[in-house]
Residue frames as qw, qx, qy, qz and C-alpha x, y, z in Angstrom:
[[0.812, 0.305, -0.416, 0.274, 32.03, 51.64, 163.29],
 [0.528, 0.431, -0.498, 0.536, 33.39, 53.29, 166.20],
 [0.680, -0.357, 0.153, -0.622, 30.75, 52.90, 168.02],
 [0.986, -0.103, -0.098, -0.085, 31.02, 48.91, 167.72],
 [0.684, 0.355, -0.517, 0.374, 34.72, 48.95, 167.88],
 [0.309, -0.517, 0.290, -0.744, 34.21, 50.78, 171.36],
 [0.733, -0.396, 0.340, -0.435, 31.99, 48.39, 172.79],
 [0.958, 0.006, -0.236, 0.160, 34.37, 45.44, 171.83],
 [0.214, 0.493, -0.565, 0.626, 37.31, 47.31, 173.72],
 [0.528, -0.402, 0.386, -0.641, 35.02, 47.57, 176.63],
 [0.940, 0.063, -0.314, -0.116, 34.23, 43.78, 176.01],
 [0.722, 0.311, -0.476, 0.395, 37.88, 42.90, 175.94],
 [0.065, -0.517, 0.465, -0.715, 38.91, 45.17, 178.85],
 [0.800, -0.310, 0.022, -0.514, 35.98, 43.32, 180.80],
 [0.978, -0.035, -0.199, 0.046, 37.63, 39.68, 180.31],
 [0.455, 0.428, -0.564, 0.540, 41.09, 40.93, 180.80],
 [0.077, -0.483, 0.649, -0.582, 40.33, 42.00, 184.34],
 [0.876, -0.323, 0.049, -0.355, 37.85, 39.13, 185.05],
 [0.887, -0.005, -0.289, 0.360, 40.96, 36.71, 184.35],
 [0.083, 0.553, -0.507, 0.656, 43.27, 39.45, 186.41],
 [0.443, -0.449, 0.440, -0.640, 40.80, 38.84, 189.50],
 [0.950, -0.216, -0.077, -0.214, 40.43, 35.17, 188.94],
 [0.537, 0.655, -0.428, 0.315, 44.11, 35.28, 189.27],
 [0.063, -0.558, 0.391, -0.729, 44.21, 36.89, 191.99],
 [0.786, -0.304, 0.202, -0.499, 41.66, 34.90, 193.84],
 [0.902, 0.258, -0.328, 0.109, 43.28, 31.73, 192.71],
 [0.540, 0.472, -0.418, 0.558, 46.29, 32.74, 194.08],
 [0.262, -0.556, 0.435, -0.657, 45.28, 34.25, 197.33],
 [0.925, -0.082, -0.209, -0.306, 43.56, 30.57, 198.04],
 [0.767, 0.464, -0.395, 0.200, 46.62, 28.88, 197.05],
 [0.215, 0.553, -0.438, 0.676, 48.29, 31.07, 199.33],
 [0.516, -0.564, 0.220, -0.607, 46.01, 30.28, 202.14],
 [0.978, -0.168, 0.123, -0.022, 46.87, 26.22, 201.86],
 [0.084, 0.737, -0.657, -0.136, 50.59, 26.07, 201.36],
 [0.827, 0.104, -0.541, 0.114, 52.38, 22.29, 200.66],
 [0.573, -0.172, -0.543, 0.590, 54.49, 22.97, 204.11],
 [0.188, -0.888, -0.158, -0.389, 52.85, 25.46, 206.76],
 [0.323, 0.270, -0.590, 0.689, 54.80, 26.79, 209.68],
 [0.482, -0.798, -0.296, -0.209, 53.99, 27.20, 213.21],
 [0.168, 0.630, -0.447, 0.613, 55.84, 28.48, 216.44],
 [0.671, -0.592, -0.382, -0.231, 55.65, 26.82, 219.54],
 [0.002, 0.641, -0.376, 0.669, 56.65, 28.82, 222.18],
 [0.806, -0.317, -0.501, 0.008, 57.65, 26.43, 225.52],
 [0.025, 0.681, -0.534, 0.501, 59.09, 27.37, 228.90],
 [0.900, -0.064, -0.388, 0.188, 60.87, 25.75, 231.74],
 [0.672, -0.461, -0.267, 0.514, 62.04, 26.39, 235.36],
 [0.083, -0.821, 0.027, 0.564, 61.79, 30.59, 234.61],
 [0.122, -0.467, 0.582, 0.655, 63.07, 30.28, 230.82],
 [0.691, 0.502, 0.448, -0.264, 61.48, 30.22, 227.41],
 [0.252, -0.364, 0.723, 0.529, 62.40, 28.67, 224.29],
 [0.557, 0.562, 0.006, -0.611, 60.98, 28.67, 220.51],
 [0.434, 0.024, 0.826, 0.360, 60.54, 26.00, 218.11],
 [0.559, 0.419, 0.046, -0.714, 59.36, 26.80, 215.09],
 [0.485, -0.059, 0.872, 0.034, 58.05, 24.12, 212.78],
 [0.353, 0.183, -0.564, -0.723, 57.71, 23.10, 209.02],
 [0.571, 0.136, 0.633, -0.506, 54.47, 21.20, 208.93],
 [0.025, -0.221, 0.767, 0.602, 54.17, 18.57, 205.97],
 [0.633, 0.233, 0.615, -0.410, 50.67, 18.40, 204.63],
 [0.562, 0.418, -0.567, -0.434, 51.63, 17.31, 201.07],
 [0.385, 0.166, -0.906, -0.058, 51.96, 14.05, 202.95],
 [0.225, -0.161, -0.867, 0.414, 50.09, 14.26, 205.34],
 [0.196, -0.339, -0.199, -0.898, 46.85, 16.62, 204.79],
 [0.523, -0.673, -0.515, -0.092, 44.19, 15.30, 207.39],
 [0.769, -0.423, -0.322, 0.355, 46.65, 15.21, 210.30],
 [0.215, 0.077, -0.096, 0.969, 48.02, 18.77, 209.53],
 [0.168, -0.496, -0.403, -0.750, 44.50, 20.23, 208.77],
 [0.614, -0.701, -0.322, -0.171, 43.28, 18.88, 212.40],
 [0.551, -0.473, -0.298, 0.619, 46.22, 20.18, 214.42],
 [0.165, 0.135, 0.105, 0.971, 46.11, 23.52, 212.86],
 [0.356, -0.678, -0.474, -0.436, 42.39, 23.46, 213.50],
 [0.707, -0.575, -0.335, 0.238, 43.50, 23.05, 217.65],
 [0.393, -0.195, -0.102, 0.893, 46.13, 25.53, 217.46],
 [0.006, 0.365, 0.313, 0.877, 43.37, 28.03, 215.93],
 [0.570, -0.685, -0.346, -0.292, 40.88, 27.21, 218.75],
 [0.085, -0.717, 0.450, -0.526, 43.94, 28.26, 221.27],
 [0.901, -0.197, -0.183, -0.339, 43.63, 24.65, 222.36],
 [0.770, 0.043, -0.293, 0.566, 47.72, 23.74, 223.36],
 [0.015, -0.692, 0.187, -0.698, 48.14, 27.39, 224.51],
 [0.486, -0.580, 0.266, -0.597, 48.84, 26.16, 228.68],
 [0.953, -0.237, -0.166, -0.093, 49.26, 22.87, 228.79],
 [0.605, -0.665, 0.435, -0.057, 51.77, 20.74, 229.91],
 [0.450, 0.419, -0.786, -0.063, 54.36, 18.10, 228.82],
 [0.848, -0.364, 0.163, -0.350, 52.67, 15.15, 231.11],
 [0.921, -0.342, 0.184, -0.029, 54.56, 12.64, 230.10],
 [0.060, 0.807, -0.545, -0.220, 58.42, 12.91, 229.81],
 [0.959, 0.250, -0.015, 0.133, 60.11, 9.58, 227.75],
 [0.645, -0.315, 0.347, 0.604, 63.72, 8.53, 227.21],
 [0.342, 0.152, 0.622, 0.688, 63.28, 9.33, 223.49],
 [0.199, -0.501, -0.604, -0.588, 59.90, 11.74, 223.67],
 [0.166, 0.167, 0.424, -0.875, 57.94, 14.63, 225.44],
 [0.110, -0.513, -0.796, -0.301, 54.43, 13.90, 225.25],
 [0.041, 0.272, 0.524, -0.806, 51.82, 16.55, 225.47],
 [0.371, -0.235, -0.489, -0.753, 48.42, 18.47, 224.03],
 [0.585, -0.344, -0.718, -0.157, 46.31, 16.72, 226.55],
 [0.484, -0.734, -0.469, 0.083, 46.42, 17.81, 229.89],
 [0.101, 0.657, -0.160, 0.730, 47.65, 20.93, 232.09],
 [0.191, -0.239, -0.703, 0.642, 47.46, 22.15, 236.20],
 [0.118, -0.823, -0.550, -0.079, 44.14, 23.91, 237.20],
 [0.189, -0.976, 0.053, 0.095, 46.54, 26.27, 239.03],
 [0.779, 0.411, -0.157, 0.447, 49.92, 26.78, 236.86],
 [0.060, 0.850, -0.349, 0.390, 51.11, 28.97, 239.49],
 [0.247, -0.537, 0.679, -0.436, 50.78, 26.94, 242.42],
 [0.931, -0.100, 0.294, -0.193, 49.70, 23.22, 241.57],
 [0.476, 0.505, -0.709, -0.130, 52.99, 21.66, 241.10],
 [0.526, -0.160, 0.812, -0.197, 52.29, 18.36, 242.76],
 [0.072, -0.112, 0.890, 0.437, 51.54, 15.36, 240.18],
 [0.036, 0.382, 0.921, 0.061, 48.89, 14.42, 241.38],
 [0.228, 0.608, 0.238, -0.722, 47.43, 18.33, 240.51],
 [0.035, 0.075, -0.735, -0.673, 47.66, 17.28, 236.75],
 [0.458, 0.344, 0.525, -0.630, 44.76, 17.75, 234.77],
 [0.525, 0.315, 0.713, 0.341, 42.89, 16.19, 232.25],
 [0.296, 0.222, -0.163, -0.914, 41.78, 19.29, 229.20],
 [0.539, 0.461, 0.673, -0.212, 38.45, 18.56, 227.84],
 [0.176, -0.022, 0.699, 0.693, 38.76, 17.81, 223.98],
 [0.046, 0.446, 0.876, 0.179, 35.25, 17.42, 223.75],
 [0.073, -0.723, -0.452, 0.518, 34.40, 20.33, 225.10],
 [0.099, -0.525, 0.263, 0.804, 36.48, 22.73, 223.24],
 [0.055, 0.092, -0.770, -0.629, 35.30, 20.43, 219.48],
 [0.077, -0.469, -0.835, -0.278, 32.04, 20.64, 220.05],
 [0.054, -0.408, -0.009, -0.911, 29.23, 23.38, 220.41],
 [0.407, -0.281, 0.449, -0.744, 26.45, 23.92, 223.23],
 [0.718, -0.045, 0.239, -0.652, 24.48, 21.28, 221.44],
 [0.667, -0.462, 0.572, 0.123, 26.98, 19.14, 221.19],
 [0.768, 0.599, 0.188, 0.127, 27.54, 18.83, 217.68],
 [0.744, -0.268, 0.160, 0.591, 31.21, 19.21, 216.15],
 [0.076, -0.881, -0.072, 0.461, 32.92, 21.89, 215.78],
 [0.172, -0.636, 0.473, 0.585, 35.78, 20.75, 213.74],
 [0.622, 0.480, -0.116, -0.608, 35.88, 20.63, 209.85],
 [0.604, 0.415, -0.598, -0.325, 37.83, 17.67, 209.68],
 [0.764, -0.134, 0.469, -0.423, 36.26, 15.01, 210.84],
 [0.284, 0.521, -0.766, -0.247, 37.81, 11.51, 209.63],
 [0.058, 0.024, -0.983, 0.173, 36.33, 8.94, 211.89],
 [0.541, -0.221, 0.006, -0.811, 33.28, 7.26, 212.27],
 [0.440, -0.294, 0.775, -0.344, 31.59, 4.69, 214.69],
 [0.697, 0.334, 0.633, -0.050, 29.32, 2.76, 212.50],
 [0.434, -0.014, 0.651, 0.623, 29.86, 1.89, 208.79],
 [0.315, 0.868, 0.341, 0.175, 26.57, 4.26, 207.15],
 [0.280, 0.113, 0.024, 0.953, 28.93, 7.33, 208.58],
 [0.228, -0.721, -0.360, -0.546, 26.11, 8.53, 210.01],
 [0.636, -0.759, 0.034, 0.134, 27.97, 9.02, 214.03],
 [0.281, 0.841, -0.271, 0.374, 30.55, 11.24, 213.62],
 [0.628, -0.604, -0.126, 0.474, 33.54, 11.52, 216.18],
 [0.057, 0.944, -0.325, 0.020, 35.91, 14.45, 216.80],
 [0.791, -0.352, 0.459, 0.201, 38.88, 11.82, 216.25],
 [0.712, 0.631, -0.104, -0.289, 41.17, 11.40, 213.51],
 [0.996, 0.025, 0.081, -0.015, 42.43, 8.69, 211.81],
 [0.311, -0.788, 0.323, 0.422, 45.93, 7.81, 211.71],
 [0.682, 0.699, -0.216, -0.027, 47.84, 8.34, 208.28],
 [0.417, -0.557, 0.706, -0.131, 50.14, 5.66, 209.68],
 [0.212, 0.200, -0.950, -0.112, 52.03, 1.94, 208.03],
 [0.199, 0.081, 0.945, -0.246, 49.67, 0.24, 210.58],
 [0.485, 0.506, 0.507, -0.501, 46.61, 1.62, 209.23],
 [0.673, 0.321, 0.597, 0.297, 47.77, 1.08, 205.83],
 [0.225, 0.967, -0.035, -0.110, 48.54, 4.47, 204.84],
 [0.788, 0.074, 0.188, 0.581, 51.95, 4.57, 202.54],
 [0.169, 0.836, -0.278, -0.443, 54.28, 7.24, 201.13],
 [0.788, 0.576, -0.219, 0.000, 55.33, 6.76, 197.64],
 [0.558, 0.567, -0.446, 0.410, 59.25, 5.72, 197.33],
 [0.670, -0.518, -0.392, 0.359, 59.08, 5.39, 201.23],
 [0.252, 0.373, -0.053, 0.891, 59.93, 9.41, 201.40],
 [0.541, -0.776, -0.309, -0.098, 57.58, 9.82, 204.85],
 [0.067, -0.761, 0.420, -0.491, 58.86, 11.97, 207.37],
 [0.750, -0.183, -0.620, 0.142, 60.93, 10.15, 209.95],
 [0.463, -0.855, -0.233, 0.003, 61.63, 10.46, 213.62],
 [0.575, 0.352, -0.233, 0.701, 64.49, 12.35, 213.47],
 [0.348, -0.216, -0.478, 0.777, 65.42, 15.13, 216.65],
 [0.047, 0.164, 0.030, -0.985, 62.76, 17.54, 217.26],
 [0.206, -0.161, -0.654, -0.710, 60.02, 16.06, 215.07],
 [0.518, -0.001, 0.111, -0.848, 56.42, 16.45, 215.73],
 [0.221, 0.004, -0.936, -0.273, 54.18, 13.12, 216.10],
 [0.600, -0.437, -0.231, -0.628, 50.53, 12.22, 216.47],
 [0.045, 0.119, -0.913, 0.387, 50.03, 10.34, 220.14],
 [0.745, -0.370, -0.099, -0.546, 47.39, 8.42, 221.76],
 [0.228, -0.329, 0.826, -0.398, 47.63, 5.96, 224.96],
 [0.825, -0.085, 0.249, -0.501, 44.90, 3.36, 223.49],
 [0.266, -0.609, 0.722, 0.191, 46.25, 0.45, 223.00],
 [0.171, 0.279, -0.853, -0.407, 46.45, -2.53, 220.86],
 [0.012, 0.271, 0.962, -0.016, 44.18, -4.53, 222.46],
 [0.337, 0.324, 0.066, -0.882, 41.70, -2.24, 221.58],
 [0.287, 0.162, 0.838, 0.435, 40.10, -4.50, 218.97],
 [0.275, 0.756, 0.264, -0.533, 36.52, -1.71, 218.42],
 [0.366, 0.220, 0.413, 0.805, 36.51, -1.00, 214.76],
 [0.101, 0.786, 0.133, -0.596, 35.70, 2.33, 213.08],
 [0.544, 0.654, 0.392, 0.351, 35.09, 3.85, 209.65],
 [0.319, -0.596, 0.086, 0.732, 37.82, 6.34, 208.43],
 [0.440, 0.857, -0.120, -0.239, 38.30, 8.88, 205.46],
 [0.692, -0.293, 0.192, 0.631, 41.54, 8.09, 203.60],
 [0.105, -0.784, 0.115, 0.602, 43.15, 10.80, 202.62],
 [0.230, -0.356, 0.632, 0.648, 44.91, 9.40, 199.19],
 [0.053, -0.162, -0.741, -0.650, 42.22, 8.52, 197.19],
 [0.397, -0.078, 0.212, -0.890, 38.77, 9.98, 199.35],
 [0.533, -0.124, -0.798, -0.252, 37.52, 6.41, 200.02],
 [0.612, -0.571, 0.278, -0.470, 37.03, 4.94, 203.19],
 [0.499, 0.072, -0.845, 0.179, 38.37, 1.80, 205.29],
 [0.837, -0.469, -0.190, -0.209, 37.87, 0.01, 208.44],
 [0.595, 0.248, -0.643, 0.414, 40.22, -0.74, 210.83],
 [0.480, -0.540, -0.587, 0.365, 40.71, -0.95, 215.16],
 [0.071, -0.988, -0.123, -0.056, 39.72, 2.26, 216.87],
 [0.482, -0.791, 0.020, 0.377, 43.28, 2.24, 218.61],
 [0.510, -0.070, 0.338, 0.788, 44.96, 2.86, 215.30],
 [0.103, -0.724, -0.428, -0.530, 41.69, 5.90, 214.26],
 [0.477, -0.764, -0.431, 0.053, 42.02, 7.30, 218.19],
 [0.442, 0.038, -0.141, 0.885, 44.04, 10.37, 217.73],
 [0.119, -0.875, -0.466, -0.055, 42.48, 13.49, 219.31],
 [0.100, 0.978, -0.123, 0.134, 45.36, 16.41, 220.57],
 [0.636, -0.707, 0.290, 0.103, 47.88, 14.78, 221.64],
 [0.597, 0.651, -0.347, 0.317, 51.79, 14.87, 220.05],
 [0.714, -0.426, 0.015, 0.556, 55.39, 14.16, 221.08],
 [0.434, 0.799, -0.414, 0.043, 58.45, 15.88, 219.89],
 [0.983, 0.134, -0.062, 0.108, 61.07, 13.52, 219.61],
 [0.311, -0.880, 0.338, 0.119, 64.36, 14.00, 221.87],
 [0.741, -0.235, 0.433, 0.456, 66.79, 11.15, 220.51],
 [0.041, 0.772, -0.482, -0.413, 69.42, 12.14, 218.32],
 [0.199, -0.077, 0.934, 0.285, 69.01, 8.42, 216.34],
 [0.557, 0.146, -0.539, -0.615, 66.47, 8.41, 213.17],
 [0.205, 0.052, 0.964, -0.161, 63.65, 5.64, 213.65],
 [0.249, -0.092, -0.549, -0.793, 60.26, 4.82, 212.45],
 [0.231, 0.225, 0.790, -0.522, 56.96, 3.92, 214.36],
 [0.062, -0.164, -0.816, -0.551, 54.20, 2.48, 212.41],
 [0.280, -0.599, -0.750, 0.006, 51.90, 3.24, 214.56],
 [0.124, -0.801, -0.246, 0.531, 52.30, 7.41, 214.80],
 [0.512, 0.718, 0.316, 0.350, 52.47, 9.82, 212.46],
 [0.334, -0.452, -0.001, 0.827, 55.31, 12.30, 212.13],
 [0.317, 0.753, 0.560, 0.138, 53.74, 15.03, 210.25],
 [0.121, 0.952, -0.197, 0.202, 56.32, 17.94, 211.03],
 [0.730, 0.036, -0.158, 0.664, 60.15, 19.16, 211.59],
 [0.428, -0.630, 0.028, 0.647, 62.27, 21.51, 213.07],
 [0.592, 0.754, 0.226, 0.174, 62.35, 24.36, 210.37],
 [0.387, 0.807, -0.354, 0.272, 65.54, 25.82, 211.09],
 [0.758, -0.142, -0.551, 0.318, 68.58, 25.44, 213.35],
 [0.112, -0.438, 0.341, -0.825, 67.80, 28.03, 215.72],
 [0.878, -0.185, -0.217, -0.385, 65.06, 25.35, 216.65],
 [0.723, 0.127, -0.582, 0.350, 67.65, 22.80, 216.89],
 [0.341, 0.139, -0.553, 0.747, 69.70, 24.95, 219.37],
 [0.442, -0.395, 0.153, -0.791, 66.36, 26.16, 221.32],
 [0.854, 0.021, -0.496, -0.157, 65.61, 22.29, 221.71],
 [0.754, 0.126, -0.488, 0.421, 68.91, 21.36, 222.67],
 [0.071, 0.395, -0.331, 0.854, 69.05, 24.20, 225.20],
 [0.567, -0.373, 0.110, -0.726, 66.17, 23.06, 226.87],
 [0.887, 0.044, -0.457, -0.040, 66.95, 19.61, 226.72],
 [0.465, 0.305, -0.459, 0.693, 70.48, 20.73, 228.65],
 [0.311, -0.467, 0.348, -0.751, 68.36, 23.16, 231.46],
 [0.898, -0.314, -0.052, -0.304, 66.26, 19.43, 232.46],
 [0.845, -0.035, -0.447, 0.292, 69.36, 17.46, 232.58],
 [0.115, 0.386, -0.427, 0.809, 71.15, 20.61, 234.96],
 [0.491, -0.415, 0.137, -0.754, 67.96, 20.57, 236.87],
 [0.914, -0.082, -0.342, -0.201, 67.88, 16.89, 237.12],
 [0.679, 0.115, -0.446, 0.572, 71.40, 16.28, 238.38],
 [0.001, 0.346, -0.367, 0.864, 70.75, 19.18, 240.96],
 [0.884, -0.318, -0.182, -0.290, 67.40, 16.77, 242.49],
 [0.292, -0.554, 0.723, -0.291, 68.00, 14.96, 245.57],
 [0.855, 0.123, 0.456, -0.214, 66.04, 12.30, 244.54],
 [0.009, 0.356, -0.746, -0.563, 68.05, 12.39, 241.29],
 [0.322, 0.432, 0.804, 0.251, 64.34, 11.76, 239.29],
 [0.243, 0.111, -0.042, -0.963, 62.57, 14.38, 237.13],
 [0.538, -0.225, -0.603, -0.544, 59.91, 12.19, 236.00],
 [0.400, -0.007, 0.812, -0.424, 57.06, 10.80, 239.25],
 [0.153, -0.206, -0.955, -0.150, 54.85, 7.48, 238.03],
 [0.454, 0.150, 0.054, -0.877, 51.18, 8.75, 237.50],
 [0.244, 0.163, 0.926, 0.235, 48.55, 6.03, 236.78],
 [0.251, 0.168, -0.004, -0.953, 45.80, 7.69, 234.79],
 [0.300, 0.242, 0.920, -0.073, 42.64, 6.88, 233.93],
 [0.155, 0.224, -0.336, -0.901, 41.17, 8.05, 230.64],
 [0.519, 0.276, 0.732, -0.345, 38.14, 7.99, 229.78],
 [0.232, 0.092, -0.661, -0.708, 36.70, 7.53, 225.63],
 [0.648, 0.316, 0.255, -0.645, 33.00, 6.63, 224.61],
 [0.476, 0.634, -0.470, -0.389, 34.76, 5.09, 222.02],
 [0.346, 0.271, -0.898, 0.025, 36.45, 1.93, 223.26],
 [0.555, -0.332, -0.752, -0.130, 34.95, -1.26, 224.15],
 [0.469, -0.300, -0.695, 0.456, 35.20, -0.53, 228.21],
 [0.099, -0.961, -0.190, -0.173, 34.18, 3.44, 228.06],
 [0.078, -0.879, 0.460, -0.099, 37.90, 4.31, 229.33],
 [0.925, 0.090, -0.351, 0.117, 41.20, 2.97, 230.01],
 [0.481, -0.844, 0.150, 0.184, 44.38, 3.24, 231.87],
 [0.700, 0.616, -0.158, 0.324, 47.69, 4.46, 231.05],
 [0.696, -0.373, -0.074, 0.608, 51.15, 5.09, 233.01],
 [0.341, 0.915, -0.035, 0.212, 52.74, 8.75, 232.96],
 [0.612, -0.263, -0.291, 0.687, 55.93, 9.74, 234.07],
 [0.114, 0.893, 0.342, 0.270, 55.38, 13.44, 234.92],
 [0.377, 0.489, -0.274, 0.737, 58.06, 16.05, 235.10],
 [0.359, -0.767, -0.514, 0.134, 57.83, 17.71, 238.71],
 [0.165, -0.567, -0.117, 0.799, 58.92, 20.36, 237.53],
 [0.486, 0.711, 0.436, -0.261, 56.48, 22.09, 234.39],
 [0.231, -0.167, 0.500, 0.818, 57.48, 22.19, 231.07],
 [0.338, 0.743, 0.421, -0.395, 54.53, 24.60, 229.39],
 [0.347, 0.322, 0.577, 0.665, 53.74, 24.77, 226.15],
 [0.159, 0.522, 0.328, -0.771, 52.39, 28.58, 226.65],
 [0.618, 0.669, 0.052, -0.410, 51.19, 29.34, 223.19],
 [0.458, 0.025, 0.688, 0.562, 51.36, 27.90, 219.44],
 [0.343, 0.657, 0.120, -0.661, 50.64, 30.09, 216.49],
 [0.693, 0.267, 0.511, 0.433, 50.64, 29.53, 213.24],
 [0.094, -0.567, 0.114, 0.811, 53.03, 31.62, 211.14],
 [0.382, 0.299, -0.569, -0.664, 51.89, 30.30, 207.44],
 [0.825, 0.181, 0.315, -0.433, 48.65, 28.52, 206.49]]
């Protein structure tokens, strides 16, 4: 009898800690995908550096977080550049100077090579989340991903998407409407698939952050993060303030010089296009982004 009551203790004792460690594992998972990660991006300007740190929403957005967190993990934004400065929007992720010490002419801007970095010697992709494809089996992959954007028919319930609001994070690309090329995408809300033009499927690293101080919406980019606190704010706004001091202290009294670029894509009907920058001439570097919570 106390032999068998023994080996049912040992029994019990067994299940208790198997459910303790599936707990545990459960939990440490959990812990590794959060509903809102964070990141830090750490940016400087004319001898001075300033920190944004950012709540990243991937309860609404889960592709379009997963594939910039993928680029901040391959050290892929770490150096670049803001290329192209807007009234309402710093655009960057995309290109940098060959020599950040001493190529500050425009026309030293450089393109970074997405492809290079998302894909391995034998050219096959690196990253895991791959959303787009060129032909409708899904059997030609791209390193692109679709956008979880109004135009491409992606909704939020109760209309509770993130909007541009000061500071926010958004997906960018320079192809343009008349793109008309379709492509075959994942959607995210229910793991089907659609169709739709490449130039609304042709995101690859490139983001703004959004300077105006007036709320708007743009169907055609995804805001997918915020400012997480208001030390952000005031690291923003401080940097916003050092371009406009530096600006007003130009003889030419421009910060931005007119770049015509020519990008190239495998993707769209012509094999590249062309796009207009206005490029600071003086470097705002995005030296490094980390992520502080998965």
């Amino acid at each position: 009898m106390i032999k068998t009551l023994g080996g049912k203790l040992v029994k019990a004792v067994a299940v208790v800690l198997a459910a303790v460690c599936l707990l545990g594992c459960t939990l440490v998972f959990t812990g590794c995908e959060s509903r809102y990660p964070e990141i830090t991006m750490r940016i400087s300007f004319n001898g001075e550096s300033y920190e944004l740190r950012y709540k990243l929403s991937r309860d609404l957005y889960s592709q379009t977080v997963a594939h910039y967190l993928e680029l901040i993990d391959l050290d892929f934004f770490d150096g670049t550049v803001i290329h192209d400065y807007r009234s309402d929007r710093m655009v960057g992720g995309g290109y940098t100077y060959a020599d950040m010490e001493n190529g500050d002419e425009v026309e030293d801007l450089i393109a970074c090579d997405y492809n290079a970095a998302t894909t391995d010697a034998d050219g096959n992709i690196t990253l895991d989340n791959v959303t787009v494809w060129a032909d409708a089996d899904r059997t030609q992959e791209t390193n692109r991903l679709h956008g979880e954007t109004s135009a491409n028919g992606f909704s939020i319930e109760s209309g509770n998407g993130l909007r541009n609001r000061f500071g926010a994070l958004g997906t960018y690309s320079y192809v343009g409407s008349a793109e008309k090329k379709i492509v075959y995408y994942a959607k995210s809300s229910d793991n089907g698939y659609g169709s739709s033009e490449y130039y609304k499927n042709s995101v690859t690293s490139m983001f703004y952050i959004y300077t105006s101080t007036t709320s708007s919406t743009d169907k055609n980019f995804c805001v997918f993060a915020e400012l997480a606190n208001d030390e952000s704010k005031d690291a923003l706004n401080a940097l916003i303030d050092a371009i406009e001091e530096y600006t007003d202290d130009l003889e030419s009294g421009s910060f931005t010089e007119n770049k015509e670029v020519t990008i190239r894509d495998e993707f769209t009907m012509d094999g590249s296009y062309e796009a207009d920058f206005s490029v600071p001439t003086e470097k705002i570097i995005i030296e490094e982004v980390t992520v502080n919570k998965y």
